[in-house]
C-alpha positions in Angstrom: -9.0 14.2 -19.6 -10.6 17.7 -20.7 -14.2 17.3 -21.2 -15.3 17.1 -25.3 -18.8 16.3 -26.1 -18.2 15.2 -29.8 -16.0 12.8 -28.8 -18.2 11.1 -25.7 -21.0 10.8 -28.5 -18.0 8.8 -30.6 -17.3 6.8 -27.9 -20.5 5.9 -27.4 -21.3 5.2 -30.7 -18.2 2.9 -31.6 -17.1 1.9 -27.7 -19.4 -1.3 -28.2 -19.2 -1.9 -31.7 -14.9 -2.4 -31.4 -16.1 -4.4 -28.6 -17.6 -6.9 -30.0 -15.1 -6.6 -32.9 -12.2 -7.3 -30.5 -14.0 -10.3 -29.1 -14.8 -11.7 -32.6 -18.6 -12.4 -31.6 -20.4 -9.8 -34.0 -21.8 -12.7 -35.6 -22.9 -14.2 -32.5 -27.2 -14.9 -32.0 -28.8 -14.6 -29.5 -31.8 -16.7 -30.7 -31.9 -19.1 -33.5 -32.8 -17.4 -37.0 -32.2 -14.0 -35.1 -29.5 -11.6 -37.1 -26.0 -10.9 -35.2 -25.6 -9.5 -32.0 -23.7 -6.4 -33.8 -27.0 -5.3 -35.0 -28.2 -5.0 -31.7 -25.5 -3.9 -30.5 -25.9 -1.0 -33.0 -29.2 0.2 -32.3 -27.8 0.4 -28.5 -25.1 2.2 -29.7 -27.2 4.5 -31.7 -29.8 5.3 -29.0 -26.4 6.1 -26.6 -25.6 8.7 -29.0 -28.1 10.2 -29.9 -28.9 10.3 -26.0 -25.6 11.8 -25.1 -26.5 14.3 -28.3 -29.6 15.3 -26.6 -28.4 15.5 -22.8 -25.0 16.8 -22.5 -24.0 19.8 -22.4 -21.6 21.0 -25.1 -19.5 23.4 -22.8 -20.0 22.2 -18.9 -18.3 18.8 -17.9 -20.6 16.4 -16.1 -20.3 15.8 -12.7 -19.2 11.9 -13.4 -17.7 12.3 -16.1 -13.9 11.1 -15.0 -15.1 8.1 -13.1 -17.1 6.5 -15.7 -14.7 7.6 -18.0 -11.9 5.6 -16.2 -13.9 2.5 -15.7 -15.3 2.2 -19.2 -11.4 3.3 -20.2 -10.3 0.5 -18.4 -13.1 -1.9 -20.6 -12.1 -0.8 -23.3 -8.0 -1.1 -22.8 -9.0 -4.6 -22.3 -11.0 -5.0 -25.6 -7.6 -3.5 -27.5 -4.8 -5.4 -25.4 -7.1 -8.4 -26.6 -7.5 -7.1 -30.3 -3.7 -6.6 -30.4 -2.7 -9.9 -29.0 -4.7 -11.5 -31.5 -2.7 -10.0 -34.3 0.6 -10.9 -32.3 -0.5 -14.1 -32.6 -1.0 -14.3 -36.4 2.0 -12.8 -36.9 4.0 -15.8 -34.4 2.2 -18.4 -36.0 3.2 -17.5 -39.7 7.0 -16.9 -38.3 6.1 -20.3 -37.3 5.2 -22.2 -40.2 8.3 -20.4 -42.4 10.8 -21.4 -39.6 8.9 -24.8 -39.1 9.3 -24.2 -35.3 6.7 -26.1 -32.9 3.7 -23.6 -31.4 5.1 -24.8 -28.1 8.8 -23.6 -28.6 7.7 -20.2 -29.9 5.1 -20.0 -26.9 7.8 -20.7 -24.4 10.5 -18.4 -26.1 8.7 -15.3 -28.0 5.7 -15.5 -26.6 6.5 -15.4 -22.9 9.6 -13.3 -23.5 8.1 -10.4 -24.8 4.7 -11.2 -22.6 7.5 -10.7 -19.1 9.9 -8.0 -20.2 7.0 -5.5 -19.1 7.1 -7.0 -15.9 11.1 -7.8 -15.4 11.2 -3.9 -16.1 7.9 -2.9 -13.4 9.5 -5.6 -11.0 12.9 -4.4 -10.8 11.8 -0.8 -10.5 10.0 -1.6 -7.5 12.8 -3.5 -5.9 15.3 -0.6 -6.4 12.8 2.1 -5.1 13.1 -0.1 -1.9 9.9 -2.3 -2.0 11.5 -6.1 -2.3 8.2 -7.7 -0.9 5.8 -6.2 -3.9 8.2 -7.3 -6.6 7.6 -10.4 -5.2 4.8 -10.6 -4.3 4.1 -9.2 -8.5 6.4 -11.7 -9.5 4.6 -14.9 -7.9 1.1 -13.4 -8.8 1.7 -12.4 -12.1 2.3 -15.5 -13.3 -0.6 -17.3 -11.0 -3.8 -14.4 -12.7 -2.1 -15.1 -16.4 -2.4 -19.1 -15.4 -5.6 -18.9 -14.1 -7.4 -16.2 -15.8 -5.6 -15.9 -18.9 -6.0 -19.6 -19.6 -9.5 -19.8 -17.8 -11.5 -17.4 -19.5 -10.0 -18.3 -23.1 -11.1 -21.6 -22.3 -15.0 -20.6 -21.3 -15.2 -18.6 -24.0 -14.4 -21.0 -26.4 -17.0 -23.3 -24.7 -19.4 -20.8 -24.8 -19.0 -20.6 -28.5 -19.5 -24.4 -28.6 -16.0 -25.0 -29.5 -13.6 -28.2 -28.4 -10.1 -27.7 -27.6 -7.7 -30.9 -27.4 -4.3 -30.8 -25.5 -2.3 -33.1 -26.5 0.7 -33.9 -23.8 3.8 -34.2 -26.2 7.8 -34.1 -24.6 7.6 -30.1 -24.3 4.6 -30.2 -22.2 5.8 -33.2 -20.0 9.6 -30.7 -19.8 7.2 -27.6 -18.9 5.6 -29.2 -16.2 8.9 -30.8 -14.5 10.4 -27.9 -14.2 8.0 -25.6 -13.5 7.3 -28.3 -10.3 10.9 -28.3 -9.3 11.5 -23.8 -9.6 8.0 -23.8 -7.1 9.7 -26.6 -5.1 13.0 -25.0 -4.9 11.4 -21.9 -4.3 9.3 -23.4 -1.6 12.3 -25.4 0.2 14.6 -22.4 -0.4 11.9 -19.7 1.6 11.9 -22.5 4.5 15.5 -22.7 5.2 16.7 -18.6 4.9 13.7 -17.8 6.7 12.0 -16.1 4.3 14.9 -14.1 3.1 15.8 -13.9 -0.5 19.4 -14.2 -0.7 21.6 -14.1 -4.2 22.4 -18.0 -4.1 18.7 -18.8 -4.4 18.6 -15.8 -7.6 21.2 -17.4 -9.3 19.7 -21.4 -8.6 16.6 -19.8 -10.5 18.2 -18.6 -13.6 20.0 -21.7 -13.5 17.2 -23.5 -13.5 15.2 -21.6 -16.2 18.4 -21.6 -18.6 18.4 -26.1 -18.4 14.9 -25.9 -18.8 15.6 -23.6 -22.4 18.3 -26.1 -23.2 15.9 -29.5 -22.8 13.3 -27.5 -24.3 15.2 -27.1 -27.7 16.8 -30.8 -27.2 13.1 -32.2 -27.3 12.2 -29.4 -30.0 14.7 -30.8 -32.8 14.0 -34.9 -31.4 17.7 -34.9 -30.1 16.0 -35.7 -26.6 13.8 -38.2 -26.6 10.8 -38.9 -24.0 8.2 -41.3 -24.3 
């Protein structure tokens, strides 16, 4: 991007303000009795500014200007994806309690859906272009950083915030976890025996798979299956 002083000093005004916005810990102290962190924050923000006011030239790019730029870019992408999912939420949990549907079946249906289209698209790009071992490879660690870090870090931020989270395993959960054992073991078995070739009888097997799972999922969803 083209080099624009009055808008680095914006940045660095607001960057850590939306932030900690995005995070929801404005409020946060750091010390007992001690305001919220957004008012330090603030003054950090300020002195940034009026630092980059003072330094900078108005004309003249810096020399580092793109690489920060791109890492603090790639902060800050973060900060919105998070902000935004947030409000995707809200707006799946009220479709929820006018169509009296469970969290879990909107989670496994809307949520997911719309959370792997990006990814269907991406991965079948990549296959087509020639490159079947990084779709793959995209499709089998996708899945594994969203499991571990998308459910990991929600998790220690919630304990850092001194909060308590209780799961509780109902017939959805116990559905979830069969079959997500038997696609990895079919996956697993199916590698084994074509010699780690993908062929189209294991493709379809998959989507066979997934579209049972969809069907038990509903057939536990309105207490027509029943699982104790």
């Amino acid at each position: 991007m083209s080099w624009c002083k009055p808008l680095c000093i914006l940045h660095c005004f607001a960057s850590i303000q939306l932030v900690l916005f995005a995070f929801q810990i404005t409020n946060l102290k750091i010390f007992a009795g001690s305001p919220g962190l957004w008012l330090y924050a603030l003054a950090v923000s300020a002195v940034l500014a009026l630092l980059a006011l003072y330094f900078l030239p108005l004309s003249k790019e810096p020399k580092y200007h793109k690489e920060v730029y791109s890492y603090l870019g790639f902060v800050m992408s973060i900060a919105w994806i998070y902000a935004n999912s947030n409000e995707i939420i809200s707006a799946v949990t009220m479709f929820g309690v006018v169509t009296g549907l469970s969290q879990e079946l909107l989670g496994l249906t809307v949520m997911s859906w719309s959370d792997c289209i990006g990814d269907i698209v991406a991965d079948i790009a990549v296959v087509k272009q020639g490159y079947p071992k990084m779709a793959m490879a995209a499709v089998i660690g996708g899945p594994l950083f969203n499991l571990l870090i998308g459910f990991g870090v929600p998790f220690t931020i919630a304990a850092a915030q001194g909060k308590q989270i209780d799961l509780i395993i109902n017939p959805v959960y116990r559905i979830l976890l069969l079959f997500l054992g038997i696609s990895l073991v079919t996956t697993f078995v199916a590698l084994f025996v074509q010699r780690f070739t993908v062929r189209w009888p294991h493709a379809v097997l998959l989507i066979l798979i997934f579209v049972t799972f969809v069907v038990f999922v509903c057939l536990a969803e309105f207490h027509v299956l029943e699982w104790k």
